[in-house]
N, C-alpha and C positions, 0 to 999 in steps of 0.2 A: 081065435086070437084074443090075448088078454088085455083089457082095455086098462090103460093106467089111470093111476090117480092125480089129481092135481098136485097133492103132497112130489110124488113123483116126476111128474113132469116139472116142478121147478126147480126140483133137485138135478135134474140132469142138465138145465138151463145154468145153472149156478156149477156146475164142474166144467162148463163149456168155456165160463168168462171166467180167467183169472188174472187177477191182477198182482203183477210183481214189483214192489215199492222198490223203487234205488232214492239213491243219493251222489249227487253231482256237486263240484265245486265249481262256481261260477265267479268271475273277479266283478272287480265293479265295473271294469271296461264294457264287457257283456252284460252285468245285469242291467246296467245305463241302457242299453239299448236294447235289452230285455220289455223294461217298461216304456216306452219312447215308443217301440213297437206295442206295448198292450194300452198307453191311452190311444192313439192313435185307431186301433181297432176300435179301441171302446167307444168313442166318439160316433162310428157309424153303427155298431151292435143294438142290436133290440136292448138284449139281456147285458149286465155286465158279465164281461168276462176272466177268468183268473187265472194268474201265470202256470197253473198247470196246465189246464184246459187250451191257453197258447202253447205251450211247450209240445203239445201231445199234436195241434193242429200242424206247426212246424215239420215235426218227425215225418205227420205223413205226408207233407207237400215236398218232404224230399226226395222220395220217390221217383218223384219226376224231374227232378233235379241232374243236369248232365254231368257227368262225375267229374270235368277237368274243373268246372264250376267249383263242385264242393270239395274237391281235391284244393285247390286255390282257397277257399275258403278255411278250411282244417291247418294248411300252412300257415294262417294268418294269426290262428290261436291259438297253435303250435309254442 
């Protein structure tokens, strides 16, 4: 078996992460509570942390989110 090289193993580590940039329009309604929600973190955070890095933590805590929930919630920003 052929043993690979590190050139190699971090090329295939680097095709595994991709990252796909969008662009979202946010009013000021939501970004007021955008930030309101990010000092609030910040205030207990080791690290400071930035409205992507909230925006991304958000997405995945909705996962667990019950869908009449964010169904209700979607109507709201509708």
């Amino acid at each position: 078996m052929k043993e690979r090289t590190t050139l190699e193993r971090t090329n295939s580590k680097v095709e595994k992460i991709k990252e796909y940039p969008r662009s979202y329009r946010i009013d000021s309604e939501i970004m007021d509570v955008l930030k309101e929600t990010l000092e609030r973190v910040n205030k207990v955070a080791p690290k400071k942390i930035g409205e992507a890095r909230l925006i991304k933590a958000l997405i995945l805590l909705s996962k667990d989110i019950d869908n009449k929930i964010l169904l209700k919630a979607i109507k709201e920003v509708w």
